[in-house]
N, C-alpha and C positions, 0 to 999 in steps of 0.2 A: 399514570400508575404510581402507586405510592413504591417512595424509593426505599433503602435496603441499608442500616448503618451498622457494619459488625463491630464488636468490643475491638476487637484487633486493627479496625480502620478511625478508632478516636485519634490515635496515636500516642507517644508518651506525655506530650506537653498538650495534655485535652485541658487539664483544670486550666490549666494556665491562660488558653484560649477562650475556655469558656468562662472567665474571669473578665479577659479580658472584653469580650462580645458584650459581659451583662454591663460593665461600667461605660462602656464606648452608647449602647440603647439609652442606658440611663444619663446621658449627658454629663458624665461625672468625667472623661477623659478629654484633655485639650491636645493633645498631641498622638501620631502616628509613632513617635518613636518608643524605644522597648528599653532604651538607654537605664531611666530611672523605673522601669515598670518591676515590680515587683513581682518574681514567679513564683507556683507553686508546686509540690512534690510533683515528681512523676506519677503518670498511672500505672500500677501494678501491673506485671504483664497476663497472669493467670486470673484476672479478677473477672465481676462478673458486671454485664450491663448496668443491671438494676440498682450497684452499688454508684456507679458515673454520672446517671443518667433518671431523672422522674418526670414525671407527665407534667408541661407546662412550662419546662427549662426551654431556653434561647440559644440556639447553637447556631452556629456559621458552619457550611458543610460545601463541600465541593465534590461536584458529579466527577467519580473515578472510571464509571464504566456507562456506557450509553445502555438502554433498555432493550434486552434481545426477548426477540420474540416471547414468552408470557411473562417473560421476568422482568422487574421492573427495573431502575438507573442503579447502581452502589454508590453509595455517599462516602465520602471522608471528611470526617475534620482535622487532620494533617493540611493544610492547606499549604497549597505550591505554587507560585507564580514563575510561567516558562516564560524564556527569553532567550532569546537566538543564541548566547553562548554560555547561560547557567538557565540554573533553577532555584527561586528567593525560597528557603522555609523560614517563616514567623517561629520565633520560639525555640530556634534550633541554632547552636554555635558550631555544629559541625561542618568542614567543610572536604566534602568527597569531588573526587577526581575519576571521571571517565575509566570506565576496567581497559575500553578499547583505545586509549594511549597507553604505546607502550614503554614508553623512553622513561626511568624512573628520571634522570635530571628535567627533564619536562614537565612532571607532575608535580615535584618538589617546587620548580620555578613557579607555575599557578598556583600551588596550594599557597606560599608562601605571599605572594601577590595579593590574590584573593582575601586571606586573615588582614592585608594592609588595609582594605579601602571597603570592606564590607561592613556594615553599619552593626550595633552591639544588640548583640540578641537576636541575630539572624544567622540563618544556618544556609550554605551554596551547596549546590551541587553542578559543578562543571561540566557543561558538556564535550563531544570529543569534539566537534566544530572548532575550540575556544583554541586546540593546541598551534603554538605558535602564535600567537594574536598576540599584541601589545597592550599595556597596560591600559591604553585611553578609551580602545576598543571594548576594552574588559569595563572600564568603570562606566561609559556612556552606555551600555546595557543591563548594570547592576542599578546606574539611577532612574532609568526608568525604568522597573523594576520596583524597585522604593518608591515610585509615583504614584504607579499602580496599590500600591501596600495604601500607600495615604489615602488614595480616592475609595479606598475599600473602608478604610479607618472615618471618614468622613462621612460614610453615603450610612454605613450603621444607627450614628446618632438619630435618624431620621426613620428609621428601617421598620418595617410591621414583618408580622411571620409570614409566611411564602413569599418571601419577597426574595426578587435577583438582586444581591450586591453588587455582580462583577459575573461580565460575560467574556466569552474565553473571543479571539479575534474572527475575523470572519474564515471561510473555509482557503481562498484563497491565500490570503496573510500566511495562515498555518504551516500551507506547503511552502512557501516560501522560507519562513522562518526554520525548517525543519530541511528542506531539501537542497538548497540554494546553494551554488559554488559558485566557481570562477571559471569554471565552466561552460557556467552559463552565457549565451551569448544573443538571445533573443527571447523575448516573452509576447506571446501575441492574443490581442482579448479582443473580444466583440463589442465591448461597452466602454463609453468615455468614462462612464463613474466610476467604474470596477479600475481602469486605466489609470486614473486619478488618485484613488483609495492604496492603488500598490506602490505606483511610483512616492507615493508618499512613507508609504510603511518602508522602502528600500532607502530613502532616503536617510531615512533613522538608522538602519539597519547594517545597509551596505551603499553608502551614496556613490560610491565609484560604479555602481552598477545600474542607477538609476535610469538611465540611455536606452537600457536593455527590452526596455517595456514599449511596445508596438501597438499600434489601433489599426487593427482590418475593419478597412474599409471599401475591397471589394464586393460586389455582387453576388459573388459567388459565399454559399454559405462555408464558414471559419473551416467547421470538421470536414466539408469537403477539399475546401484548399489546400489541406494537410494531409487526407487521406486517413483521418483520424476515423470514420463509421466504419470503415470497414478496419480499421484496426480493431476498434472496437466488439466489433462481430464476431470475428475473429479471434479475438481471446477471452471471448467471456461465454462464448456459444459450451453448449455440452460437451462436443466434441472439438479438442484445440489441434488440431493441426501440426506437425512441423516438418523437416526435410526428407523427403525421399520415401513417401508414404508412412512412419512413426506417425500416432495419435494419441491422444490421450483423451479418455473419460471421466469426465468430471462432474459428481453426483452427492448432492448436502441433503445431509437427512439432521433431525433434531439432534439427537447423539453425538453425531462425527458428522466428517467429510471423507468420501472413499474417491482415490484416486487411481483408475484400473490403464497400466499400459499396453500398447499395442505396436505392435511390431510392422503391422500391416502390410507391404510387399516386399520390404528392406530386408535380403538378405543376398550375403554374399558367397558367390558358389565355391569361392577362396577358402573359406573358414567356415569350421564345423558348428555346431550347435551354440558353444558353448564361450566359442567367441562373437558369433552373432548377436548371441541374450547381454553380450558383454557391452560390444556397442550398442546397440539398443538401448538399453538401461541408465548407460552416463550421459546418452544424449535426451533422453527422457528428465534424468534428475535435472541437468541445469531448468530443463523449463517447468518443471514441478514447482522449484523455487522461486521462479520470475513469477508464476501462476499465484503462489502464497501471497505473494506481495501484492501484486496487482490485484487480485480480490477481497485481499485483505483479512484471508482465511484464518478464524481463530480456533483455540478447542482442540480437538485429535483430529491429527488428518490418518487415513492407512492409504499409502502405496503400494498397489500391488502391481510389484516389478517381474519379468519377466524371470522364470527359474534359472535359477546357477546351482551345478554342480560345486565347485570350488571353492573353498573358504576364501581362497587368497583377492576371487574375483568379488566376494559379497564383502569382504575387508575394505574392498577397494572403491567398491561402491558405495558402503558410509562414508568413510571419508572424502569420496569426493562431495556425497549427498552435505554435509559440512560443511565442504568449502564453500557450494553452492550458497550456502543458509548465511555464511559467515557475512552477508553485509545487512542480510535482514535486521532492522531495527529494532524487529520485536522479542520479544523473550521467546527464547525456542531452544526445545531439545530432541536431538536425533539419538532415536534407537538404533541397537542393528539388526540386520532383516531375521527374520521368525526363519523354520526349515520350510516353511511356503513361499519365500520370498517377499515375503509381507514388510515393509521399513513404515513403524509409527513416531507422528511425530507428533508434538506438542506445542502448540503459537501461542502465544497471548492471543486472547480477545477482550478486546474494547469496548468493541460498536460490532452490528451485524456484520456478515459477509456482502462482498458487493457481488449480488445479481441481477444483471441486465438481459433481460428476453432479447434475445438476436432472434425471435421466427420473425414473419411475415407471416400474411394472413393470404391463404391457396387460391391464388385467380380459377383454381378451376371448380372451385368446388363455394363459390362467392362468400369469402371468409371463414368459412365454418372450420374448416382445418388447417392444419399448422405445415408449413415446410421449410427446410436450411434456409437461413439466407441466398438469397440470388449472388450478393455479392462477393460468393465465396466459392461458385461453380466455376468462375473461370481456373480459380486455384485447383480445383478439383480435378479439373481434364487436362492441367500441366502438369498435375501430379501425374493422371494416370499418361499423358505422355512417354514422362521421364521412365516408367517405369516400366514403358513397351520399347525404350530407345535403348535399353540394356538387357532388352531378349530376345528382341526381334532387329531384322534388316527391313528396309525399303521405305516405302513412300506411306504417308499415314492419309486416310481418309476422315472425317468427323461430322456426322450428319448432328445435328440440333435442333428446337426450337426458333422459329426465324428471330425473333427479336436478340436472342442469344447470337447468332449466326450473324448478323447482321452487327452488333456491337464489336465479336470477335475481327469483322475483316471489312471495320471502320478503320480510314486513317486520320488523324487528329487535325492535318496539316499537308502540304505540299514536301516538307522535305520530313515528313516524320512516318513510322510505317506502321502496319497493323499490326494485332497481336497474333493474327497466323503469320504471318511473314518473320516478325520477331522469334514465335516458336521453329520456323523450319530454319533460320539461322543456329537457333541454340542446339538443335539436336539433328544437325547436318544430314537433312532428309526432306522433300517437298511435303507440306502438310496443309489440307485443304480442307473447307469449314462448307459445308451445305444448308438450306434449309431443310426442314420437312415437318411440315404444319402439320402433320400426325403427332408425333412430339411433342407431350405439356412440358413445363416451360424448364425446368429444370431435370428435363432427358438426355441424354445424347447416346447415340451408337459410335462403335469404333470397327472399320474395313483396314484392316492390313493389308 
């Protein structure tokens, strides 16, 4: 798809850039450095393309937003080289400081730091990572950094149009570079190269951490040893799950994304309406916001939360709706809810949203149609356990699917027990799992 370059995404130092691309093509520049490079005016802010810009000019452009569905990549010629605790801009002396440090003697200490050792004619932007980190940390990632600048300034001379300069690191690296603490205390990969590729990139990065990196080399496959598919299923499915029957629906159209809550058997006969929609609602936002993240939802999202009477309660539910967002990385802003109880919000988008198909394809009907995952039924009849153990008394019956039946009241091991015995421990009642081969595969009856 042909990409997409707006007047507003040249940025102010375009001629300068594109000065310097045509002398770098034309073999007329011997150095990376900006020291003795002579700049020129800024771009106008109101002007118009056609005045910047004529058919056959040579620009260097960098992908700002990936290609969503019919639209094609957004280019900039602002270019920005990230690095685990800044960000290099060519052509820019400015140097910003994270909004999300909040300490002013902090930011003054980096700002101050940063103008020492950062090269002339380059503009930083800090990231929050950087707070606290010492000078050596700071400069061993501004020069590579400037490495990067050179290998870009060097691969030009040679360069024809569509041609990649400079690719951004692999998907892994990324998260690394962007997510990584001290926290961390294991990383576990399936591949010696990918294995290879990180411990090397942490090496640079954070070499105290370099140890952290693991090669699974059991049998058993990575996502199952971690219980990561059915994590996976689980939070990417239509329907996400959470405590005490609460669900949530989650439905991406080209427009937006709608996110419809549900309450489902969660209420307490303690509290009236209006404290139930209360709980409900806060325990739905934290995971609205985990759901943002994790799918990587950009655009409008609308939540439609359960109604409140009460100003005090929908006050209260933006703000926490906020708190929730507050670690989110992405640019976002919370509304407060509409008189429907509607709360829209706004993400950055990037790249598309992550959707992963959790069906399976129906043994009963030999593929043709679609049903839940299997591996989410067991969760399903704990829910609706839990949820007969707070209305009813006695013993629970549970007829099933044999292959269901059969998994549920497997024991793993000699001293380890089944998942009915586990259930009739937790909800202090006998609870027994039948077959019945009338049952496809994802049925089950319940006898009180």
């Amino acid at each position: 798809k042909d990409g997409f370059l707006h007047y507003l995404d040249l940025g102010p130092q375009f001629k300068s850039f594109k000065k310097f691309t045509r002398r770098a093509v034309d073999k007329k520049l011997n150095t990376a450095s900006l020291k003795n490079f002579k700049k020129e005016v800024n771009l106008e802010k109101d002007g118009k393309i056609n005045d910047a810009l004529k058919g056959g000019d040579l620009v260097l452009a960098q992908i700002s937003k990936e290609p969503i569905s019919t639209k094609g990549p957004r280019l900039s010629t602002e270019i920005s080289l990230a690095g685990r605790y800044m960000v290099l801009m060519p052509f820019s002396d400015r140097v910003s400081i994270s909004q999300k440090i909040d300490s002013a003697e902090e930011k003054s200490r980096l700002k101050k730091l940063i103008r020492s050792i950062k090269p002339h004619g380059f503009g930083v932007i800090v990231r929050t990572v950087a707070q606290g980190k010492k000078v050596a940390e700071l400069d061993k990632d501004l020069k590579n950094l400037y490495k990067k600048w050179q290998g870009i300034s060097k691969k030009l001379k040679d360069a024809q149009p569509n041609t990649r300069i400079h690719g951004e690191l692999n998907k892994s690296s990324v998260i690394l570079r962007d997510l990584l603490s001290a926290k961390f205390n294991s990383l576990h990969v399936n591949n010696s190269e990918l294995q290879n590729e990180l411990k090397e990139y942490l090496s640079i990065i954070a070499p105290d951490q370099e140890k952290i990196v693991k090669l699974h080399k059991k049998e058993t496959p990575i996502f199952q040893e971690f219980n990561v598919t059915k994590q996976i299923k689980g939070a990417f499915g239509k329907n996400v799950t959470m405590k005490k029957g609460v669900y949530l629906v989650i439905e991406h159209t080209e427009a937006l994304h709608v996110i419809d809550v549900n309450s489902g058997k969660k209420v307490d006969s303690k509290k009236n309406q209006e404290d139930n929609a209360l709980s409900v609602n806060l325990e739905a936002a934290e995971e609205v916001a985990r759901q943002l993240r994790l799918r990587d939802m950009g655009g409008i999202i609308v939540v439609d939360f359960i109604d409140m009477k009460q100003e005090k309660n929908r006050k209260l539910l933006t703000d926490k709706m906020k708190e929730f967002m507050s670690t989110d990385k992405a640019k976002h802003h919370v509304l407060p809810p509409t008189k429907f109880g509607l709360i829209q919000i706004t993400r950055q988008r990037v790249k598309p949203e992550m959707n992963i198909d959790t069906q399976e394809s129906c043994p009963m009907c030999s593929g043709k149609g679609k049903i839940d995952s299997s591996l989410l039924l067991v969760d399903q009849i704990e829910t609706k356990l839990h949820n007969l153990s707070e209305t009813t008394k006695g013993n629970i019956h549970i007829s099933t699917h044999p292959f269901v039946a059969s998994y549920i009241n497997k024991k793993e091991g000699w001293f380890s027990s089944s998942i009915s015995k586990e259930w009739s421990n937790k909800f202090d009642r006998r609870i027994t799992i039948s077959a019945d081969e009338r049952l496809h595969l994802l049925q089950y009856t319940v006898v009180k």
